[in-house]
C-alpha positions as CSV (number, residue, x, y, z in Angstrom):
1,X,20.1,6.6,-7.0
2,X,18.6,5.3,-10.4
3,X,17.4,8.3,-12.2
4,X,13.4,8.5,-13.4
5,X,11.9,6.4,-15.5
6,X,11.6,8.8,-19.4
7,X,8.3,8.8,-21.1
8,X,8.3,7.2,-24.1
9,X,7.4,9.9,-26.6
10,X,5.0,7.6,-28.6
11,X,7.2,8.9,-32.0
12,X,5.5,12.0,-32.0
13,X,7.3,14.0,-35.1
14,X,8.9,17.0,-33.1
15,X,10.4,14.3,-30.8
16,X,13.1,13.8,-33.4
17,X,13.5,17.5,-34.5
18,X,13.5,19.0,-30.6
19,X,15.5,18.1,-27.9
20,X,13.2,20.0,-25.5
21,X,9.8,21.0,-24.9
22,X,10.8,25.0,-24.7
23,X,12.8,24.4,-27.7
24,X,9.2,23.5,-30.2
25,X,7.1,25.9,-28.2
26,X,10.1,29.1,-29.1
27,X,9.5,27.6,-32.8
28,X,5.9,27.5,-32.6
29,X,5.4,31.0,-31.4
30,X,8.4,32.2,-33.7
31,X,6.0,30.8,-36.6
32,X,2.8,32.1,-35.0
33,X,4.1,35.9,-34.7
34,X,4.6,36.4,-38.7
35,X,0.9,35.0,-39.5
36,X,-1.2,38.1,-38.2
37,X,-3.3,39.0,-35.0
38,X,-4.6,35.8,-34.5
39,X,-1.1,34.6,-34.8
40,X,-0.2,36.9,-32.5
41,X,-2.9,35.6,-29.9
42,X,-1.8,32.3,-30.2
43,X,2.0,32.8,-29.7
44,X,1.2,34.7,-26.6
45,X,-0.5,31.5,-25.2
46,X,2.0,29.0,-26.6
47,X,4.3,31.0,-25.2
48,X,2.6,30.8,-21.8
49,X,2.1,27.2,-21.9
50,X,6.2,26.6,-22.8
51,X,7.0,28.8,-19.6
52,X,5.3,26.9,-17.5
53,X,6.8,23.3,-18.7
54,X,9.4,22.9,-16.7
55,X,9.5,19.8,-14.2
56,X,7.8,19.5,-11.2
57,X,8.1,17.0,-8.3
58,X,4.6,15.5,-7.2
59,X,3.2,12.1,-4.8
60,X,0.4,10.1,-6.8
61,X,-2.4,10.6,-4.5
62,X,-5.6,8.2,-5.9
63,X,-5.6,7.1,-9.9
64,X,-8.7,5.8,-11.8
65,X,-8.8,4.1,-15.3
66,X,-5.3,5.8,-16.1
67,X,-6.3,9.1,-14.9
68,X,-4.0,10.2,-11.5
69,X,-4.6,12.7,-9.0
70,X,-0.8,14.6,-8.2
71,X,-0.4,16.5,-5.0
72,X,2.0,19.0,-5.8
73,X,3.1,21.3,-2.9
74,X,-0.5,22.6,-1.6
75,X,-2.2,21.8,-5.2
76,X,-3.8,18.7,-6.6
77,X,-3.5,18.5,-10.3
78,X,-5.2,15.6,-12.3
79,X,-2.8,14.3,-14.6
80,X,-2.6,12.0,-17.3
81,X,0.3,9.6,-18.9
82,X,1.3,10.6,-22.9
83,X,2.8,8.0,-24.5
84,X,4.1,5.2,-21.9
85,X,6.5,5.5,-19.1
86,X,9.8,3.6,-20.8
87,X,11.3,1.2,-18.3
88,X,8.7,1.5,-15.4
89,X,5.4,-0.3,-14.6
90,X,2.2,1.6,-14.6
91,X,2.6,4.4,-11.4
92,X,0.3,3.6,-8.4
93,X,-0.6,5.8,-5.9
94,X,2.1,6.5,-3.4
95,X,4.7,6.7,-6.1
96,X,7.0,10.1,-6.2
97,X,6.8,11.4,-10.3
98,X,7.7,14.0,-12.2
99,X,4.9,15.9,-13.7
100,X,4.9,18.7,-16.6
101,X,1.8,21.6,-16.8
102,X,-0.8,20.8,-19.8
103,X,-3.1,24.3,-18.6
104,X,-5.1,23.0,-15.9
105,X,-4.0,19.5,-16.0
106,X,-0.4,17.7,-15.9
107,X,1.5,15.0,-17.7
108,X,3.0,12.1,-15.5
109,X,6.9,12.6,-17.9
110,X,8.6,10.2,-14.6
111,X,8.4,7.7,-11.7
112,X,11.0,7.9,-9.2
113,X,12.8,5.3,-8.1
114,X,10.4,3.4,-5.3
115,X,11.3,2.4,-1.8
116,X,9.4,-0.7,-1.2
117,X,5.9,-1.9,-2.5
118,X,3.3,-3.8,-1.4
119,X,0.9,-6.1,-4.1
120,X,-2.4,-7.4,-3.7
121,X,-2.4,-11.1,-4.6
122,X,-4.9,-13.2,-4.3
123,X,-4.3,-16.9,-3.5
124,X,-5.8,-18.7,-6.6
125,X,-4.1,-16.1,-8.1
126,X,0.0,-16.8,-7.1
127,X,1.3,-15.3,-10.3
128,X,-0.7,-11.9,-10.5
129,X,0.0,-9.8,-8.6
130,X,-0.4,-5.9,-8.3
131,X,1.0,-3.2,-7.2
132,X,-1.3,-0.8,-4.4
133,X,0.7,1.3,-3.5
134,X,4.5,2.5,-3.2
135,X,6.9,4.2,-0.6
136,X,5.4,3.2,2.4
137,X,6.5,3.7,6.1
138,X,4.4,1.4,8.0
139,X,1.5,-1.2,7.7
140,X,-1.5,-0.1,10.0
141,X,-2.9,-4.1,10.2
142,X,-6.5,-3.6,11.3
143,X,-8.9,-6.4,12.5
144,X,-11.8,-6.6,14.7
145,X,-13.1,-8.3,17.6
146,X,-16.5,-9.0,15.9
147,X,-17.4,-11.6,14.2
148,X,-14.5,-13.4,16.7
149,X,-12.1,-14.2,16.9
150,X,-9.9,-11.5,14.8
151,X,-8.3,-13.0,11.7
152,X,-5.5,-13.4,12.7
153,X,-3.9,-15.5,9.7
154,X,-4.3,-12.4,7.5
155,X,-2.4,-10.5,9.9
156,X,0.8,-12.9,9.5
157,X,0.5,-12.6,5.9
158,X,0.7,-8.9,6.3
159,X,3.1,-9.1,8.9
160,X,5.2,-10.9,6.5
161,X,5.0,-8.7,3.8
162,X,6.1,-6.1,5.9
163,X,9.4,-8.4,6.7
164,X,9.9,-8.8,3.2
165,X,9.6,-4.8,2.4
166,X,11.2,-3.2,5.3
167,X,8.5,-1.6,6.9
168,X,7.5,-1.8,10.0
169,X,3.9,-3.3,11.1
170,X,1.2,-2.4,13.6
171,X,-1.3,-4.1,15.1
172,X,-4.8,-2.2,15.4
173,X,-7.9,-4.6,17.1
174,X,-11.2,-2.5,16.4
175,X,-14.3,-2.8,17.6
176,X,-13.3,-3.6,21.3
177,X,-16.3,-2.2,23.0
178,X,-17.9,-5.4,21.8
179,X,-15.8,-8.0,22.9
180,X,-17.2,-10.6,25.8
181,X,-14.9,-11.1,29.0
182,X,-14.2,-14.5,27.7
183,X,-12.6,-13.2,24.2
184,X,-11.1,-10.5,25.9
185,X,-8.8,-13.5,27.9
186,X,-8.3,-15.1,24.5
187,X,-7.2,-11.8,22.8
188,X,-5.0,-10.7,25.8
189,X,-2.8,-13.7,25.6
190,X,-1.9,-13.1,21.3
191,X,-2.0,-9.6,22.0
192,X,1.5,-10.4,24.0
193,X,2.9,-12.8,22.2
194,X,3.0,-10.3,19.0
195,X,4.1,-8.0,21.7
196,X,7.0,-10.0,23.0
197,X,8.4,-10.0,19.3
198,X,8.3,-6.4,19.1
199,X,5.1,-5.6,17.6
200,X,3.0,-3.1,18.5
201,X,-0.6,-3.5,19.5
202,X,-3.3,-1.0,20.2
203,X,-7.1,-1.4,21.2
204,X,-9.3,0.9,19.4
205,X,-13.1,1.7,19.5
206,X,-15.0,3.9,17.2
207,X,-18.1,4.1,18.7
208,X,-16.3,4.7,22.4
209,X,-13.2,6.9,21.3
210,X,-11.2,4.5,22.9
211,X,-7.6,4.8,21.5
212,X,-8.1,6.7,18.9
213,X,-6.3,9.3,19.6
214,X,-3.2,7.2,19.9
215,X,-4.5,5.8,16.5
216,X,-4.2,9.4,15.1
217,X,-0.5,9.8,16.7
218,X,1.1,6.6,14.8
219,X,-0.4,8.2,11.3
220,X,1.5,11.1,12.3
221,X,4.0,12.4,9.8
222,X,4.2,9.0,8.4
223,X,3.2,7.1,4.9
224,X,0.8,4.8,6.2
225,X,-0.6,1.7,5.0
226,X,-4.2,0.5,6.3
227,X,-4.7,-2.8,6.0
228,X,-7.4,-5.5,6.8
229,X,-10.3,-7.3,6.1
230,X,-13.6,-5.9,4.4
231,X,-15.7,-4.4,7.5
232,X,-13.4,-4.1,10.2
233,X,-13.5,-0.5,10.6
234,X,-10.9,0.7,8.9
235,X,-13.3,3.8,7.3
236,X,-15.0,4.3,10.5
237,X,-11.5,4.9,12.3
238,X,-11.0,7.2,10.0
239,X,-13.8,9.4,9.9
240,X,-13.6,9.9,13.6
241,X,-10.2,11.4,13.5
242,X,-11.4,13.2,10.6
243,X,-14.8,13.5,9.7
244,X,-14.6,15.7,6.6
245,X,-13.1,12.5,4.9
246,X,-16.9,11.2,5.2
247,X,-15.8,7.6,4.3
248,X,-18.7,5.1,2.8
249,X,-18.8,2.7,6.5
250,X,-19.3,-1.1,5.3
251,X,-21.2,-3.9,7.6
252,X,-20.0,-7.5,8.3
253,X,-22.8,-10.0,7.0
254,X,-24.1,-11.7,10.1
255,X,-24.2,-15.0,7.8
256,X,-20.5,-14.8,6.0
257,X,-19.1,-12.9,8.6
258,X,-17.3,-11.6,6.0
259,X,-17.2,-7.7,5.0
260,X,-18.6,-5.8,2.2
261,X,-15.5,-3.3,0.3
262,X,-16.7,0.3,0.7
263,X,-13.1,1.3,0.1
264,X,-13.2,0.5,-3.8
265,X,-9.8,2.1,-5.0
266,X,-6.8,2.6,-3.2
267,X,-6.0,6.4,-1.8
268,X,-3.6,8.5,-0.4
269,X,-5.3,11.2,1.9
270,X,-3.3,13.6,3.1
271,X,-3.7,13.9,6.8
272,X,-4.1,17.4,8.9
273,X,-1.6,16.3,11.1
274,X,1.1,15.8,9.0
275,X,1.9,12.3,6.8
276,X,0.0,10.3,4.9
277,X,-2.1,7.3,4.5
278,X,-3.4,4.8,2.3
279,X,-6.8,3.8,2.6
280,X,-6.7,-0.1,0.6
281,X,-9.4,-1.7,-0.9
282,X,-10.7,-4.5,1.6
283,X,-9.6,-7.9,0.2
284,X,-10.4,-11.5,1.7
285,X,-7.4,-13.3,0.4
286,X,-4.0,-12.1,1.1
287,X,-1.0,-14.0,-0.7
288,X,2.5,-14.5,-1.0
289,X,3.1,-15.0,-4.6
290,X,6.3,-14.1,-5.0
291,X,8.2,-15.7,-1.6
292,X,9.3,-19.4,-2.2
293,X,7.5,-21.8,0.0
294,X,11.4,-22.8,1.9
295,X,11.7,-19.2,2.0
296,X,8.3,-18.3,3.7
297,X,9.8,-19.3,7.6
298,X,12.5,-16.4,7.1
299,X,9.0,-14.2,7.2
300,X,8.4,-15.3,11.0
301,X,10.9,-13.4,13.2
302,X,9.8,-15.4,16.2
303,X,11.4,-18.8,13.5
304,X,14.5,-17.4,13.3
305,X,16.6,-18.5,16.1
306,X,15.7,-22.3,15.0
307,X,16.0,-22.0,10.7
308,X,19.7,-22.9,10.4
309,X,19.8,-25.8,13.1
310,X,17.2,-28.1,10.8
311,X,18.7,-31.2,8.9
312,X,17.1,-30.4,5.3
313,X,18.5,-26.8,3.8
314,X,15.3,-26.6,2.1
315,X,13.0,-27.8,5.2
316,X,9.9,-26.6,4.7
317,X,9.2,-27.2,8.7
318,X,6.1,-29.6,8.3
319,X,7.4,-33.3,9.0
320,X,10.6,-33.1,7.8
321,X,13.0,-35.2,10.0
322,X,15.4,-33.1,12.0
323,X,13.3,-30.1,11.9
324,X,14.2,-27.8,14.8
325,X,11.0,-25.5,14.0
326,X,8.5,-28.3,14.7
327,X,11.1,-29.5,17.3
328,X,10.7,-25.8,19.3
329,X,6.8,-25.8,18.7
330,X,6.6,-29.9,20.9
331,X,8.9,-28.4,23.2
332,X,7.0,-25.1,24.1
333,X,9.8,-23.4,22.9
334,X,7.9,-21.7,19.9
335,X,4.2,-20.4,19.9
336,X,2.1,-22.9,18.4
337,X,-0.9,-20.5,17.7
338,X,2.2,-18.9,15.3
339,X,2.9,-22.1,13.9
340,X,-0.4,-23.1,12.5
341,X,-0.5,-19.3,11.3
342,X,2.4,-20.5,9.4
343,X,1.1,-24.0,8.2
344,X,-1.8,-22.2,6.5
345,X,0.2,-19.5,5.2
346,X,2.3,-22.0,3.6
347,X,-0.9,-24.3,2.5
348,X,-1.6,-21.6,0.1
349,X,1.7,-21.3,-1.6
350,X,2.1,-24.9,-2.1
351,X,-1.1,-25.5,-3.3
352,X,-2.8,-22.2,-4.1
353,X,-6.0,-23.2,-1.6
């Protein structure tokens, strides 16, 4: 395993005569003890601060304008970066770093290597992407029944991110006590195709209760991503399984249909039960900046079976002769409601719309 990520020392003067913190504080107090009683005084609380700068291992729980939040062990310490972290991007909540006492507060001295990541990216905006959030177990993909039907391209986006990282991906549809019999058909039918490829689903109702409690057991001793659309629920889910959070509860706009963020920077909230998750900023446009448009049909598990039978090497299954993909779709031997998933998904790369 790559060992953490040093802070650059900023070419702070002792830097270059100390090898080690406890080294300039046994100076320091050295110093301090021949100048007096108040030298005295202040070697006795140098000397406190150097025993307690040693190391500690800590997960990033919420950051804010370059100020983090550190659970370490039962304790949250705000801490702050000195100097720059040499090698490594700026930490983001999730990440596992090294921290180092300051009195009350700590120093971020190292990131840990990361298991996967996921970025927010918004499609006009392919080649900017950031970082949310790191180590994560699973993607908790939230949408709602109201305003229907559920977006359901955002959750192949997600779902593809989740390919591309190595983490497995649940479906949560909200809001269910206010579906119509006719939408509850609709729903049924995508609720087992993303079924029949292995992908969990779950109904959920705040208002009712209804599956929550399941909700609660898949947060369970895992790192938890919660994902979705603005006004979906994701807050109000939440603060039923634990209402001490008290999370702000958004409203979709009748006229947009579209959700206003009451989630404004990403978390990670420890849960009672054991694990943790990460509560995400709602976001309207979820992209794939980084994944090649040839590359984006490796994201479909359902494509799969079909990607190395096409003509072209670099078919981007549209109109390509010889495509298999677009062969299996005419032949009912692929979901079409998938396929123009993809097609839109794919839209964006190529053209950033």
């Amino acid at each position: 395993m790559t060992s953490p990520a040093p802070v650059d020392s900023g070419g702070n003067d002792y830097d270059e005569k100390y090898s080690d913190l406890d080294e300039f504080h046994a100076k320091e107090v050295a110093r301090d003890q021949s100048r007096g009683k108040r030298g005295r005084k202040r070697a006795a609380l140098k000397s406190q601060r150097g025993s307690k700068n040693k190391s500690e291992k800590g997960r990033i729980i919420s950051r804010s304008r370059g100020k983090y939040k550190v659970q370490v062990g039962e304790e949250i310490v705000p801490c702050f970066i000195k100097g720059s972290l040499a090698g490594f991007e700026s930490p983001v909540v999730g990440d596992y770093v090294q921290i180092q006492r300051d009195g009350p507060r700590g120093v971020l001295v190292a990131v840990e290597p990361r298991e996967n990541v996921l970025s927010r990216i918004s499609e006009e905006g392919r080649n900017q992407a950031r970082t949310l959030a790191a180590n994560i177990d699973q993607l908790v993909i939230v949408l709602s029944v109201q305003p229907f039907p559920p977006r359901w391209v955002l959750a192949d986006r997600l779902l593809c991110l989740g390919e591309l990282e190595g983490f497995d991906s649940i479906l949560v549809i909200n809001k269910w006590d206010l579906i119509s019999p006719e939408e509850e058909e609709e729903v049924e039918e995508i609720e087992a195709l993303y079924r029949s490829l292995d992908i969990p689903v779950y109904r959920t109702s705040a208002s009712t209760g209804l599956g929550v409690e399941e909700f609660g057991e898949l947060l369970k001793d895992k790192t938890s991503l919660l994902g979705g659309h603005s006004g979906v629920g994701k807050s109000s889910l939440l603060n039923v399984l634990h209402p001490e959070m008290d999370l702000a509860v958004g409203h979709v706009n009748r006229a947009t249909g579209k959700g206003r963020h009451t989630t404004t920077l990403a978390k990670l909230v420890r849960l009672p039960n054991g694990g943790y998750l990460v509560d995400t900023p709602g976001f309207r446009e979820f992209g794939l900046g980084d994944v090649e448009p040839a590359e984006l049909g490796r994201c479909y598990k359902d494509f799969r079976p079909f990607l190395g039978s096409c003509r072209f090497k670099n078919c981007l299954h549209l109109d390509e002769p010889g495509c298999r993909v677009v062969e299996a779709v005419e032949d009912g031997d692929l979901s079409n409601f998938r396929y123009q998933n993809y097609l839109q998904i794919l839209s964006g790369l190529l053209y950033g719309g």
